[in-house]
C-alpha positions in Angstrom: 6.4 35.2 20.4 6.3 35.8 16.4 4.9 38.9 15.3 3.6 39.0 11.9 3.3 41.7 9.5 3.0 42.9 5.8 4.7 45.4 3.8 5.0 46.8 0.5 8.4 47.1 0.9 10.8 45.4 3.3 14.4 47.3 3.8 16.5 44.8 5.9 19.2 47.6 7.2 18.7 50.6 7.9 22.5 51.9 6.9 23.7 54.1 4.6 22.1 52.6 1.3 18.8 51.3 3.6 18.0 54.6 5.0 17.8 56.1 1.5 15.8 53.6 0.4 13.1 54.2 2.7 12.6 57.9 1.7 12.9 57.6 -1.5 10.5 54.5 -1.7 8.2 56.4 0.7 8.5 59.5 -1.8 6.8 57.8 -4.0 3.9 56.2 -2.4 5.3 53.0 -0.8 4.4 51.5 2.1 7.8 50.6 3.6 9.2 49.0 6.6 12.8 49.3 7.7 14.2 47.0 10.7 17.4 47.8 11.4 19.7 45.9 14.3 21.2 48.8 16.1 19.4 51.8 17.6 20.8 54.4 15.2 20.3 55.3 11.3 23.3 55.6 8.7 25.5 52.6 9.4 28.7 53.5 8.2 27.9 57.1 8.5 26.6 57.0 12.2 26.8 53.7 14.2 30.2 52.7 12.5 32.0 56.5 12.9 32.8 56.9 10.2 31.1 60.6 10.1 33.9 61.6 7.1 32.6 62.1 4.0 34.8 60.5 1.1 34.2 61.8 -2.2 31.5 63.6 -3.9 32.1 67.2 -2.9 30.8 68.4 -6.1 28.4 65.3 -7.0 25.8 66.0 -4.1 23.7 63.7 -6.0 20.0 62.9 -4.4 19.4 62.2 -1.0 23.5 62.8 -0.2 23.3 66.2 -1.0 20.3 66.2 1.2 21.8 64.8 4.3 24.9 67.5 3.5 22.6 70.5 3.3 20.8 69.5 6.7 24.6 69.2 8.1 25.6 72.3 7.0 22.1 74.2 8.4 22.7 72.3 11.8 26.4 73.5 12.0 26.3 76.8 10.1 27.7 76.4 6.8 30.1 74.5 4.7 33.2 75.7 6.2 31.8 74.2 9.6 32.1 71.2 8.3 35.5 71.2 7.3 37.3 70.2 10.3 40.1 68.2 9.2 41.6 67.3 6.2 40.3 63.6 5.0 37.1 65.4 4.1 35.3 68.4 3.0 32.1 67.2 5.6 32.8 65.7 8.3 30.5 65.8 11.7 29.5 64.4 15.1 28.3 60.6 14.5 25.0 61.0 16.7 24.4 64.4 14.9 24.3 62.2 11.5 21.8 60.0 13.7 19.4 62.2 14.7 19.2 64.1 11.1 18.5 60.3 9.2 15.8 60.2 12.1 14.3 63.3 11.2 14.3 62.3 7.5 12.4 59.5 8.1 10.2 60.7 10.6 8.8 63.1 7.6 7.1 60.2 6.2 4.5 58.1 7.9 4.3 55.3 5.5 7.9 54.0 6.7 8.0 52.1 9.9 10.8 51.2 11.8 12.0 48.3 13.9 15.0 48.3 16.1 16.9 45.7 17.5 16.2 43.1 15.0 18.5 41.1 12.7 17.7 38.8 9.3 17.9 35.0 10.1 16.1 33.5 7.2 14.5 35.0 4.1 10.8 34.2 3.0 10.5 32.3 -0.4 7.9 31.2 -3.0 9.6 29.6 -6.0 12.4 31.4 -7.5 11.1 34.8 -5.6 12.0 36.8 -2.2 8.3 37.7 -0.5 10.1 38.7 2.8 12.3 37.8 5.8 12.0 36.8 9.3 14.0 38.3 12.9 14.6 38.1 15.8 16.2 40.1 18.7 18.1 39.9 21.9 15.2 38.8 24.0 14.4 35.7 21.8 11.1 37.6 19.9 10.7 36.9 16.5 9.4 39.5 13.4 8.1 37.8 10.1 7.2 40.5 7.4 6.0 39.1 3.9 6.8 41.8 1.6 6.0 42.9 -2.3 9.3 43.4 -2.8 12.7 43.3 -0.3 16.0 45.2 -0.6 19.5 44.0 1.3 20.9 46.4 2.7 22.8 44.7 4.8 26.7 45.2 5.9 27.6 41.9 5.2 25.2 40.8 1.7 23.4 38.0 4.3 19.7 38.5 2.9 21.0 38.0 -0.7 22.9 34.6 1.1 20.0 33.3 2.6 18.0 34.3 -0.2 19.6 31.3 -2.8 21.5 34.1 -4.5 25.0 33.8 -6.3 27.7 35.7 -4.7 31.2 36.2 -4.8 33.7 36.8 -1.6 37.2 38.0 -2.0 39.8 38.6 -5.0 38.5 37.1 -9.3 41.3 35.5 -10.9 42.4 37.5 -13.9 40.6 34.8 -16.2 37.1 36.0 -14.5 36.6 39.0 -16.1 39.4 40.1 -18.1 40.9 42.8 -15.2 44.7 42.6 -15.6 44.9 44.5 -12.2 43.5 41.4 -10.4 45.6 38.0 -9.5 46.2 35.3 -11.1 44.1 33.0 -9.0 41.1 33.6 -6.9 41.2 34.2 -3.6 38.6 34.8 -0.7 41.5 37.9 0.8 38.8 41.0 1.4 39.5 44.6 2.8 40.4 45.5 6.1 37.7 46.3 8.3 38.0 49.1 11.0 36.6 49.7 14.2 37.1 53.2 14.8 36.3 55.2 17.8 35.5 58.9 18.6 37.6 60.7 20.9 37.6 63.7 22.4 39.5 66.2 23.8 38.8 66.9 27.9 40.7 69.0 30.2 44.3 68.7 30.0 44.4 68.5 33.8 42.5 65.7 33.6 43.7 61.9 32.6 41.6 59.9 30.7 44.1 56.8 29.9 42.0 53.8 29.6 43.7 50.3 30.9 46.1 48.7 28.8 43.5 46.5 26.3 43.9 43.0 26.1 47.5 41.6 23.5 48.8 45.7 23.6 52.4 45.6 21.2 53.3 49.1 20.6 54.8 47.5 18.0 52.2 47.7 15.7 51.7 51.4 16.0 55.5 51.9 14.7 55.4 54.5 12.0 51.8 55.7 12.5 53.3 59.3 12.6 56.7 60.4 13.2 56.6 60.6 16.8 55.9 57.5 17.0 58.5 55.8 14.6 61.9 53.9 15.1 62.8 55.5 12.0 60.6 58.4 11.9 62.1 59.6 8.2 59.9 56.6 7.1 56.7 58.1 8.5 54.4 60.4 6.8 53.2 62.7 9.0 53.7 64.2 12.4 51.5 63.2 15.0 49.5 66.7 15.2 48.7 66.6 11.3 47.6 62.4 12.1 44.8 63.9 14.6 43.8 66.5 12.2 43.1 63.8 10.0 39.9 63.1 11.2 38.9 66.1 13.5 35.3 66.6 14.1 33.3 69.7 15.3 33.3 70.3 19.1 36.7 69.0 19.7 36.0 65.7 18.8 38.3 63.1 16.6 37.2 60.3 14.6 40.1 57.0 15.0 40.4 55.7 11.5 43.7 56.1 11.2 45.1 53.9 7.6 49.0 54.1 8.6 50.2 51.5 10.9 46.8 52.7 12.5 43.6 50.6 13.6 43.0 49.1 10.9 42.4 45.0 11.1 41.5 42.0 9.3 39.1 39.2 9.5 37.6 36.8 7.5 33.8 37.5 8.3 31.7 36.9 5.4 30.9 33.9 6.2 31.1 33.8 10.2 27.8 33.3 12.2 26.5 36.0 14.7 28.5 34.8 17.5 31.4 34.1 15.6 31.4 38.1 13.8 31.1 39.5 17.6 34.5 37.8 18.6 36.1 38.9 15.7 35.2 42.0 16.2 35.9 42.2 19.6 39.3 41.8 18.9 39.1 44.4 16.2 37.8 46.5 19.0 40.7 45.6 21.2 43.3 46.5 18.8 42.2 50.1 18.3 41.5 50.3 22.0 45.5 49.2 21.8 46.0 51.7 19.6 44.3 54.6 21.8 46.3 53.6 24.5 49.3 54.1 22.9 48.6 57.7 21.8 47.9 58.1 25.5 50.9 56.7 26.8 53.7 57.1 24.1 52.5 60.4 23.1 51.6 61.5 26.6 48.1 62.4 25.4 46.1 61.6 28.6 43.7 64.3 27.9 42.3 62.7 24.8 39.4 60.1 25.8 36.7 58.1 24.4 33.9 60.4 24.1 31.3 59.8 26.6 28.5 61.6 24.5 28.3 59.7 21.5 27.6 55.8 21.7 26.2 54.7 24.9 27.6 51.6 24.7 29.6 50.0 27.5 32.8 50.5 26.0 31.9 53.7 24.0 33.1 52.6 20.8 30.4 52.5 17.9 27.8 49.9 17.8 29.1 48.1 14.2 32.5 48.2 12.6 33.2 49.8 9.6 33.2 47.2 6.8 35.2 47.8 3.3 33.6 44.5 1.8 31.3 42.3 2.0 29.5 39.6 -0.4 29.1 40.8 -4.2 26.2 39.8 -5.7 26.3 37.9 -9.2 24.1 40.2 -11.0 22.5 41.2 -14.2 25.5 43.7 -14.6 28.9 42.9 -13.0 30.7 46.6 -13.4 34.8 45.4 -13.8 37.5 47.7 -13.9 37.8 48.2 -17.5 34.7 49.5 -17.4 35.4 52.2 -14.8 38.4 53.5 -16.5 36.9 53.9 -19.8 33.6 54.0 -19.9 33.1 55.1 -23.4 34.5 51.6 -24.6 32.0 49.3 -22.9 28.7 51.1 -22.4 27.4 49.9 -19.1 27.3 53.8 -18.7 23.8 53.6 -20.2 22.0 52.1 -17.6 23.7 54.5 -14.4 21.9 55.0 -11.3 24.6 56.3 -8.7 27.8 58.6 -9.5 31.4 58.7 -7.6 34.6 60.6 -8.2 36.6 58.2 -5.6 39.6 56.6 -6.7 40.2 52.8 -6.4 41.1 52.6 -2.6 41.9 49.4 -1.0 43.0 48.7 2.6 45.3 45.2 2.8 47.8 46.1 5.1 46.6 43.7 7.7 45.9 40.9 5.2 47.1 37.3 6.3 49.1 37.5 3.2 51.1 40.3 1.8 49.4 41.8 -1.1 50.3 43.6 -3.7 47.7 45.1 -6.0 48.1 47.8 -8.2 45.2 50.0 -9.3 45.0 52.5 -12.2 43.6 55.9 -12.2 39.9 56.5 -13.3 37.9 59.3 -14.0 34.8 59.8 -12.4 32.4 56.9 -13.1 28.6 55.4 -12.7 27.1 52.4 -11.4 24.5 50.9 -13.7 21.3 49.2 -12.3 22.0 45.9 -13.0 24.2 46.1 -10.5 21.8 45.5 -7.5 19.3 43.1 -9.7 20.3 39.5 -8.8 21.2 37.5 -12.1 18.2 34.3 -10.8 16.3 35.1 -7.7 13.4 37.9 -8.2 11.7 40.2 -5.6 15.1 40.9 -4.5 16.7 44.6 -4.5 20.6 44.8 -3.4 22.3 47.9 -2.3 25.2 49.0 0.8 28.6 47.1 -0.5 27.2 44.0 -1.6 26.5 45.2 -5.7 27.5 43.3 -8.2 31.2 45.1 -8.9 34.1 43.0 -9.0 36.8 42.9 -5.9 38.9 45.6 -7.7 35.6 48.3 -8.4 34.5 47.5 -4.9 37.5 50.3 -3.9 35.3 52.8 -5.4 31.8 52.2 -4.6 31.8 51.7 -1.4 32.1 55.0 0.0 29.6 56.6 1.8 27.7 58.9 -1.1 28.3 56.3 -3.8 26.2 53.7 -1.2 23.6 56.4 0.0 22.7 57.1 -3.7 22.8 53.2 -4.7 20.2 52.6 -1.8 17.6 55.7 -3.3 17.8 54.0 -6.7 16.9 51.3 -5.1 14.3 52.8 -3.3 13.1 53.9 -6.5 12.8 50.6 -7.8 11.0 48.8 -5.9 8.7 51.4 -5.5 8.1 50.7 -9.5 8.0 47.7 -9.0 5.0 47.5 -6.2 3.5 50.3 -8.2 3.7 48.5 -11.8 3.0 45.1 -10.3 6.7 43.8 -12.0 9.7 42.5 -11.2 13.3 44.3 -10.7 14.1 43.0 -13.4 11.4 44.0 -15.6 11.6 47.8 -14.5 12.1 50.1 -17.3 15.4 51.7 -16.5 14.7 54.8 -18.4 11.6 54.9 -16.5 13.7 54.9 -13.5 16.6 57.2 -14.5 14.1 59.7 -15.0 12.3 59.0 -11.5 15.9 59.8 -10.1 16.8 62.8 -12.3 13.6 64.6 -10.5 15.2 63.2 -7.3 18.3 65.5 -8.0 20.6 63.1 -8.9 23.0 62.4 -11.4 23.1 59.8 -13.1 26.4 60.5 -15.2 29.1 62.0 -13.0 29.3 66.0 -15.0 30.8 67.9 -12.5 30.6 71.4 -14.1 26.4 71.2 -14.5 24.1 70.6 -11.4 20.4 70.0 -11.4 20.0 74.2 -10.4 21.0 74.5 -14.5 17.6 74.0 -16.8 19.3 72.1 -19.0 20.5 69.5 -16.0 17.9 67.0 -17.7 18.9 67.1 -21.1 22.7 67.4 -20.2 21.7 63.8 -18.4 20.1 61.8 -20.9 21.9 62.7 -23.7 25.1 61.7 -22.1 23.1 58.3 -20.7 22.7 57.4 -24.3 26.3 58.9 -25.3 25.4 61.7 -27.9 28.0 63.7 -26.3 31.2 62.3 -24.4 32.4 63.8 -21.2 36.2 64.6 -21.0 37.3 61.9 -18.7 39.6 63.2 -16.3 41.5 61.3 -13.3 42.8 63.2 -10.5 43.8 62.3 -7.0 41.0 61.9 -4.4 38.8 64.0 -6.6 38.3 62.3 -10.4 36.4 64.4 -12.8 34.1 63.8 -15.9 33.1 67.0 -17.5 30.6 67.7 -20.3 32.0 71.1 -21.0 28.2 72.6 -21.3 29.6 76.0 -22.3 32.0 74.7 -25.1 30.8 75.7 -28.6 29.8 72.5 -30.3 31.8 70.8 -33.1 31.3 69.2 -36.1 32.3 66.5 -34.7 30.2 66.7 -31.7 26.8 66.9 -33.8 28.4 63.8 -36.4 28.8 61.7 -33.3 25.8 62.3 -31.6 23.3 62.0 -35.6 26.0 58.3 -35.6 24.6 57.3 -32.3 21.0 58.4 -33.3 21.1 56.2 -36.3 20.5 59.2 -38.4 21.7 59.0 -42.3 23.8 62.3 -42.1 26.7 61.8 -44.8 25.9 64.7 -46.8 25.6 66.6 -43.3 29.7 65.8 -43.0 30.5 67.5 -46.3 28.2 70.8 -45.3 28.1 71.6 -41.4 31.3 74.2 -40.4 33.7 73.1 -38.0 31.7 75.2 -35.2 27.9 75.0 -36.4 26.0 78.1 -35.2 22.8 78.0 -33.8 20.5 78.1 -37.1 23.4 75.5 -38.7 22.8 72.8 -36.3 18.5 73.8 -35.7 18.5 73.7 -39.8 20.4 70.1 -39.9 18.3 68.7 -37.2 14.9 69.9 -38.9 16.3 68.6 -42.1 17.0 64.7 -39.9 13.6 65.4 -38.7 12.3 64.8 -42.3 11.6 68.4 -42.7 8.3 68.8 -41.0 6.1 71.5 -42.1 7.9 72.1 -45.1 4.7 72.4 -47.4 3.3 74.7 -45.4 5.8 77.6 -46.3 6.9 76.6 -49.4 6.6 74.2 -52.5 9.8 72.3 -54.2 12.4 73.0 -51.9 15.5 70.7 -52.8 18.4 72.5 -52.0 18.8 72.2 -48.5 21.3 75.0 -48.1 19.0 77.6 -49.5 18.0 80.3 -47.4 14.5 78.9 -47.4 15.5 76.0 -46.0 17.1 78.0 -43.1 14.0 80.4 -42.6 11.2 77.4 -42.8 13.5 75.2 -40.2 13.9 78.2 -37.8 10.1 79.5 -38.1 9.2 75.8 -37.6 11.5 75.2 -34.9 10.3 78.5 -33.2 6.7 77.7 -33.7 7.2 73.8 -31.9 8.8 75.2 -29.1 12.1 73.3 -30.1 14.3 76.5 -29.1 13.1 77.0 -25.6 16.2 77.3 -23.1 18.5 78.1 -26.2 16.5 81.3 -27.3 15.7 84.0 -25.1 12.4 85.6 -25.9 12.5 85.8 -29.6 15.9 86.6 -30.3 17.9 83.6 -31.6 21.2 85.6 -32.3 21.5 82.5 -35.6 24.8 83.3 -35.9 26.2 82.5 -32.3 27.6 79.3 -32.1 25.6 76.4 -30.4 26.2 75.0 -27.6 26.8 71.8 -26.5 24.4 72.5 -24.0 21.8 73.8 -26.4 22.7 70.8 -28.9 21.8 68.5 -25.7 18.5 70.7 -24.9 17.3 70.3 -29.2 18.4 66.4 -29.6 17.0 65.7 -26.3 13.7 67.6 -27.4 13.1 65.9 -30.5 14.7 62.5 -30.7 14.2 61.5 -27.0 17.0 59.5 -27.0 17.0 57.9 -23.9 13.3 56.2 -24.3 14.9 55.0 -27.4 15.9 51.1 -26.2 13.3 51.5 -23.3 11.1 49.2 -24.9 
């Protein structure tokens, strides 16, 4: 039987990215519908296990910071949360479950169907109009949809959909990365099944049977217990379970060392082929469980029996690093990550991360050996998830267009979640504006996302609580003032420095990027303009309005009058509001780069300024 049905927007996956895509699509007015293939919400996040935040402690950008908030109500505060040390949040997988569920369930325009996978995606010409499914029991789903977004594991909608994609390593020659090998290769990250464990009564043995092609030898040097040479091992086997401790004595198996890590070549693999390799994947951490048990003598610690209700109580999907990468509008390459500034694709950001380029080979069919250099924290632009041919298609989860190398750094969990509410937002443009993705006006959508909460360049040291969140935003979208680019272990940093006084510099950089003729501005502004320095200079760019009102002949534009006409203007436009309190300017203070933002943002609207 083929049930058929229409949509505004279709969301294949309901993961990380798709989840977000529905509310924030839904936010805005969309009709959506979501069909998702397991029985939970959050992918990686819930029906993978991996319920350990990595990254963006102090980016809570969006519908992240929402999810992080409802975690912290449910389990009492931050410092709940903190159970072990890979993460700041980390929490029960079915917990994550049943908060996405509860999201969701806030908005009646988003329906959702379980149990269903993609087999084919709907076509007219050159466009996506929808997909078709079909489930265990043979029944088939065919939604014809405005506009669809893949938010798949794997990138198979974008597959089926005609688009270009690329699977594994670019040769250096592709885009210019000198991190990236010679020669192309189709060698992806490790996947992981992991598995939640708990801790029962010590009395109690829980040792499961020894899984299918066991070698303890594959678990030598996971901690130092459990090493020939155990001076060559990190950690001890206590600090390897804290790792990934959960609330309620619970511990999340995702161990990187000699852990349970695997390999296989997926991408490309049919249904039936995927669910072998992964059952071996499963096999090898059950192998590696069993050796904890036995080696370690930890018979107490046992597959928890109230979290997936699956047969063999390990998650319902593993937890994939990498899947297809779109060829898109944008392809954001390494260079770009670690400076920013130099290339520009900063411009058009819709997601923020402060993860460092993490890759998982160790269980690579070849030996690799890649080398990664530090970044600061970075953004994702939107052209990223707009395919470079093939319209009505939206792509989120892993599958952006990024090369191998930046694929270390966007695929964690808040970089995804954020990727899939921008491109929520999107499509819900798009149905609203009767357009393409491509055709959306990314200005337009920045700002739809800034009154999300999120942010859309990564400055850590200004949240959306600050009035001048907004201002701070777009001004550093169009680069009128830099961040100070900062890498740092686990934890990469791009700060605006709001606080700083504002230098001559500053304000020449930001008029350059403006296009503003301001050579004579060079010779006159101080080193550290003060407020009614830098309002005077911007009325003066401005072409001086309302300068006949007050007074006749002005020429010299470091006269007093100048100075009194530009602040009583100023004052009078409402220019000054969130840099003056009341009607005290205090002229003399030095401005802010802050403030600066808040004025050039006010009058010059920068960011509308290629919108067009």
């Amino acid at each position: 039987m083929t049930q058929k049905l229409q949509t505004e927007i279709l969301i294949v996956g309901g993961g990380a990215s798709g989840v977000c895509a529905a509310i924030q699509a839904a936010r805005m007015g969309a009709q959506v519908i979501l069909v998702e293939e397991t029985p939970w919400l959050g992918g990686m996040l819930t029906a993978a296990g991996v319920s350990a935040i990595d990254g963006n402690h102090h980016l809570p950008s969006g519908l992240w910071g929402e999810f992080r908030t409802r975690l912290r109500d449910h389990y009492g505060g931050p410092r709940a949360l903190k159970t072990g040390w890979v993460s700041h949040t980390q929490f029960e997988p079915r917990v994550g479950d049943t908060i996405f569920k509860q999201m969701v369930a806030e908005h009646s325009s988003i329906t959702v169907h379980y149990g269903y996978w993609p087999v084919a995606a709907q076509k007219q010409g050159n466009a996506v109009c929808g997909a078709d499914f079909v489930n265990n029991s043979g029944d088939e789903l065919s939604i014809d949809a405005q506009v669809t977004i893949d938010a798949t594991e794997y990138g198979d909608v974008l597959a089926m959909a005609g688009c270009e994609y690329r699977i594994g390593r670019e040769a250096q020659s592709d885009f210019d990365e000198p991190f990236a090998p010679e020669k192309q290769d189709r060698v992806i990250q490790d996947l992981s099944y992991t598995a939640i464990l708990k801790e029962y009564d010590p009395e109690k043995d829980r040792t499961i049977q020894q899984p299918p092609d066991y070698d303890p030898e594959a678990f030598d040097g996971m901690c130092k217990e459990l090493a020939a040479d155990p001076a060559k091992a990190r950690v001890d086997c206590t600090k390897m379970l804290e790792y990934g401790r959960l609330p309620n004595n619970k511990i999340m198996l995702n161990w990187p060392i000699q852990g349970n890590d695997a390999y296989a070549d997926y991408i490309d693999m049919n249904r039936e082929q995927r669910q072998a390799a992964f059952q071996t994947a499963k096999n090898f951490t059950l192998s590696c469980l069993y050796h904890m048990q036995t080696r370690l003598k930890m018979k107490h610690l046992g597959l928890a029996d109230d979290e997936y209700d699956t047969p063999d109580r390990l998650p319902y999907i593993p937890y994939i690093r990498e899947a297809r990468r779109l060829k898109g509008v944008e392809t954001l390459r390494v260079q770009d990550v670690v400076d920013p500034y130099q290339h520009g694709k900063y411009a058009h950001g819709i997601a923020v991360g402060d993860y460092p380029l993490d890759h998982h080979h160790d269980k690579a069919p070849e030996r690799i050996d890649e080398s990664y250099p530090d970044i600061p924290a970075f953004n994702v632009p939107y052209g990223c998830l707009v395919p470079e041919q093939v319209d009505g298609l939206l792509v989120a989860e892993k599958s952006i267009s990024v090369t191998h190398i930046v694929n270390g750094c966007t695929r964690l969990q808040p970089v995804v979640m954020q990727l899939g509410q921008a491109a929520g937002a999107s499509a819900a443009l798009c149905v609203r504006d009767n357009i393409q993705p491509r055709a959306v006006n990314v200005c337009n959508l920045q700002q739809v996302l800034l009154d999300a909460g999120m942010w859309l360049m990564p400055f850590a040291d200004i949240t959306p609580q600050d009035p001048a969140f907004q201002a701070v935003q777009r001004t550093g979208l169009q680069g009128l003032f830099q961040g100070k680019l900062l890498p740092r272990p686990w934890e990469n940093q791009m700060l605006f420095q709001p606080d700083k006084p504002l230098t001559k510099q500053d304000a020449m950089a930001a008029f350059r990027v403006l296009g503003l003729q301001a050579a004579e501005i060079a010779i006159r502004l101080p080193e550290h303009p003060s407020r009614a320095d830098f309002i005077h200079w911007v009325w003066v760019l401005h072409d001086r309005p309302g300068a006949q009102l007050s007074f006749s002949g002005l020429d010299d534009k470091d006269s007093p009058q100048e100075k009194v006409v530009a602040i009583k203007y100023a004052t009078k436009q409402g220019w000054l509001k969130g840099i003056a309190k009341g009607r005290k300017l205090q002229q003399n203070k030095p401005i802010s780069r802050k403030e600066a933002a808040i004025l050039l943002d006010r009058l010059f609207d920068p960011s509308r300024q290629d919108s067009e």
